[in-house]
C-alpha positions, 0 to 999 in steps of 0.5 A, spaced: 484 503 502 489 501 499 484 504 493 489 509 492 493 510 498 489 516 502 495 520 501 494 520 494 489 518 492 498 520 491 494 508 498 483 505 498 476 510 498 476 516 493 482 519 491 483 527 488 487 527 482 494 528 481 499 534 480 498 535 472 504 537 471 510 540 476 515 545 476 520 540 475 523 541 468 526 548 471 529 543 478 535 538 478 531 531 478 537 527 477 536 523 484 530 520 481 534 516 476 539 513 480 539 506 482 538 503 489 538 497 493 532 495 497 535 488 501 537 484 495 533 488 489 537 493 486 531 498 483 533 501 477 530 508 479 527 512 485 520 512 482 517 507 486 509 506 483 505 507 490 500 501 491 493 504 489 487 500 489 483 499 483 477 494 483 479 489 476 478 482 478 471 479 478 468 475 484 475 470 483 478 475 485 484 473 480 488 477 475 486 477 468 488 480 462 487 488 463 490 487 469 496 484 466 496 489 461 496 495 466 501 493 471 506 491 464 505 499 462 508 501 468 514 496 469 519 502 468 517 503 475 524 504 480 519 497 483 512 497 482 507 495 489 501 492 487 494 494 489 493 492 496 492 484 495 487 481 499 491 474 504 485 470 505 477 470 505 476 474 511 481 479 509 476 481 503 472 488 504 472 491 498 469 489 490 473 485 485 480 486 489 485 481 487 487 475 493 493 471 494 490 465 497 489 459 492 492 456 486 488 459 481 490 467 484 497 464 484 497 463 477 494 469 475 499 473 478 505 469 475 502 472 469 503 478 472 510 479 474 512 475 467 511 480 464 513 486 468 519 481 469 520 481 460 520 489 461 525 489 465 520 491 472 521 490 478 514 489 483 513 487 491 506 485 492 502 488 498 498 484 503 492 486 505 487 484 511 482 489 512 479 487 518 474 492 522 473 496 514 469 490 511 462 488 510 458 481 512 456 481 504 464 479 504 465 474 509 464 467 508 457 465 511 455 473 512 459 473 518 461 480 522 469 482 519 473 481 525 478 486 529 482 488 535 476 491 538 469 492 536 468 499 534 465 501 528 468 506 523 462 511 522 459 511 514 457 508 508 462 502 505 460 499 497 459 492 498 456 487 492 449 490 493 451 497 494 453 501 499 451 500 507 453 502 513 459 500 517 457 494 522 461 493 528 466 488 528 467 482 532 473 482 537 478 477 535 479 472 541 486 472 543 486 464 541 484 466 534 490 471 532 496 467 530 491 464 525 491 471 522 498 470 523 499 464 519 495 467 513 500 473 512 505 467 512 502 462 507 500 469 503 508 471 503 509 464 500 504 464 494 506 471 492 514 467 493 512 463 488 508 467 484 514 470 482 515 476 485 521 480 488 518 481 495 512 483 499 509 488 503 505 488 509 499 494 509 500 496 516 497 504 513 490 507 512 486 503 518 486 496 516 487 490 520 495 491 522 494 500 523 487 497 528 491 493 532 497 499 532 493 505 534 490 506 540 483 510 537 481 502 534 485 497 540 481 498 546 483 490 548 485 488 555 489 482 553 498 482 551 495 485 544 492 491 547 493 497 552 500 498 552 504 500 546 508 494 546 502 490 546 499 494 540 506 493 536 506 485 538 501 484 532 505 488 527 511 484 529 509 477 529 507 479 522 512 481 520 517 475 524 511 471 520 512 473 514 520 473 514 520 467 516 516 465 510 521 467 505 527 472 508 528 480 510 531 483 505 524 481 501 519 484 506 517 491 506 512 495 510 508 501 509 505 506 516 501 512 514 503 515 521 497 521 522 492 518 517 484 519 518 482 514 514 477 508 515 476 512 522 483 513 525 486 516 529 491 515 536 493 519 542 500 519 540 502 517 533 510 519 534 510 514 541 505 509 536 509 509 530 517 511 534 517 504 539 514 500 532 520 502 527 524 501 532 523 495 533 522 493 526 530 495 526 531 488 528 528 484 522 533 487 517 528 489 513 527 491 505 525 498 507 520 502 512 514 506 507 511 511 510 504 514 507 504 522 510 500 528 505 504 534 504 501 541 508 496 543 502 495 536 500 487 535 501 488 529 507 494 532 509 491 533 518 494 538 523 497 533 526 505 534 527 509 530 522 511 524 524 515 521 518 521 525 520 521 521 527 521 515 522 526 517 518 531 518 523 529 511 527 529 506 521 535 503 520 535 502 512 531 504 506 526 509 508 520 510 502 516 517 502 509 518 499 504 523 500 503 528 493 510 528 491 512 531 484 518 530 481 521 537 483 518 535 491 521 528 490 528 530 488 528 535 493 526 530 499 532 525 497 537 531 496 535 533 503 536 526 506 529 525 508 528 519 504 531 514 499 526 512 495 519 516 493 512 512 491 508 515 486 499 514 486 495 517 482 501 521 477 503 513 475 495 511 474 494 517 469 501 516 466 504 509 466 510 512 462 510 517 469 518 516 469 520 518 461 515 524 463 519 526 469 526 526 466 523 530 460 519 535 465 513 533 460 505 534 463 501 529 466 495 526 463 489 528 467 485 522 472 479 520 470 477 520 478 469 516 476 474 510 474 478 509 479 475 503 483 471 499 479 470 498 472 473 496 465 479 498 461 477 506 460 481 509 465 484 502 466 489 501 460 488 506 456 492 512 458 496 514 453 504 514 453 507 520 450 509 517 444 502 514 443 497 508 445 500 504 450 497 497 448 502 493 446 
């Protein structure tokens, strides 16, 4: 996904409503709104806006005009993360997703952080290769998607022409890697120029990156699999590629330690995860953003919390998401397990999530039909709390 992360859904797949209201006009909020440093982008809140996958552009794969609306909507966000952005061609697997490989997409995003940048907003984009998680109907020429390993996930996926099967993938040859590389670099260089504030890599929710991270997914024999090193040697020529092509303090990265979606699973996600942050120290990154549900969250797994082990490990600004309410958000900064907090479905329902949070006001409830696909119902059309929010 990134179609709301699995986690939230509050980062793509179906998601389940967020809290309609929290408990958090009796709690002290405070934290929320203070300002933040993220490398060299000081956020005005701590109310981040969780990438969430929303199926807007047509088959150009270009934002357009309800697209440019709704991300002005939400531009009181502490930093807005884009929907998962797709950085080439074969990077693509889901319908009407936006790119970021050519002109046409380039100037379609300048629109876009033109006017998030006139509200005062600040916003990251995140890039997307989805890897095993595509469908030839996808792929230049019907071609099998391509990942680490050839396993398929199990299920359905929606495709142009309705929903199939799964295929299995193609395994990458080793040769062909570094091209993925460079398209995660050419990428970073056009969200650059298209205005934004900086990137993030979409290593969660078993797409591209999170296949060659995790064991369950990476059965290579080369120096990309086997050991946890060599599974982390993907991630982190990315992440080299990537700060290359414009600077650290503009690249973030986002995991979802213990998530099952799109087939995951790893023997050991805090070895997985701990040697991968770890080594992510030495970028000076934007910030490290961990994806993980909250015990009674529907995808919360049985499996021990990881983003505590994170925490402790990385080195700089440290971003949890997992169906957070304003109450629970405060809570985990004031407790020092995370400095910032990303929200989903609460700033898809509410674009003005920030105003009700200070004032302990309800949420608007999801329309969950409209999530994925559609129009402006669902899209644009939330009401703010002092009425329509078209302009």
């Amino acid at each position: 996904m990134s179609a709301m992360s699995a986690t939230d859904k509050t980062t793509t797949g179906p998601a389940t409503p967020g809290p309609a209201a929290s408990d958090s006009s009796h709690m002290n909020t405070n934290t929320l709104f203070t300002p933040f440093p993220i490398g060299d982008v000081l956020l005005p809140n701590r109310i981040l806006m969780a990438p969430l996958t929303r199926g807007r552009t047509g088959p150009d794969r270009v934002p357009n005009d309800i697209m440019v609306e709704y991300y002005r909507q939400r531009s009181s966000a502490g930093l807005i993360i884009t929907e998962a952005v797709i950085i080439s061609p074969q990077a693509a697997g889901w319908v009407n997703t936006p790119g970021i490989y050519n002109a046409e997409q380039v100037r379609g995003w300048q629109r876009v952080t033109d006017v998030v940048h006139a509200e005062g907003g600040k916003i990251f984009m995140q890039l997307w290769h989805m890897g095993r998680s595509s469908h030839p109907d996808f792929q230049p020429g019907g071609a099998l998607p391509v990942a680490p390993s050839a396993i398929a996930i199990r299920g359905e996926t929606r495709t142009p022409t309705g929903k199939k099967p799964y295929p299995t993938p193609r395994a990458l040859e080793t040769g062909e890697i570094p091209g993925i590389v460079a398209d995660y670099a050419n990428a970073t260089r056009l969200a650059r120029e298209a205005g934004f504030d900086g990137v993030e890599l979409h290593a969660a929710n078993g797409y591209i990156i999170d296949q060659f991270l995790r064991d369950g997914t990476n059965k290579r024999t080369d120096r990309y699999g086997g050991s946890v090193e060599n599974r982390a040697r993907f991630l982190l020529e990315v992440t080299a590629a990537t700060v290359s092509a414009w600077e650290p303090g503009r690249v973030g990265v986002r995991f979802s330690p213990t998530g099952s979606f799109n087939g995951m699973s790893d023997s050991d996600p805090a070895a997985s995860f701990g040697y991968a942050t770890a080594e992510l120290n030495r970028f000076g990154l934007a910030y490290l953003h961990v994806s993980e549900p909250l015990p009674g969250n529907p995808f919360a797994t049985d499996l021990p919390r990881v983003a505590p082990l994170l925490r402790r490990t990385f080195r700089g600004p440290f971003i949890l998401n997992g169906g957070y309410d304003a109450a629970t958000g405060a809570r985990a900064i004031d407790e020092g397990e995370a400095d910032l907090i990303a929200y989903g479905v609460p700033f898809l329902t509410s674009p003005d999530l920030v105003e009700r949070f200070r004032l302990g006001a309800a949420l608007n409830p999801p329309d969950v039909e409209t999530f994925y696909h559609g129009e402006a119902r669902g899209y644009i059309d939330y009401p703010a709390l002092t009425g329509p929010v078209l302009a």
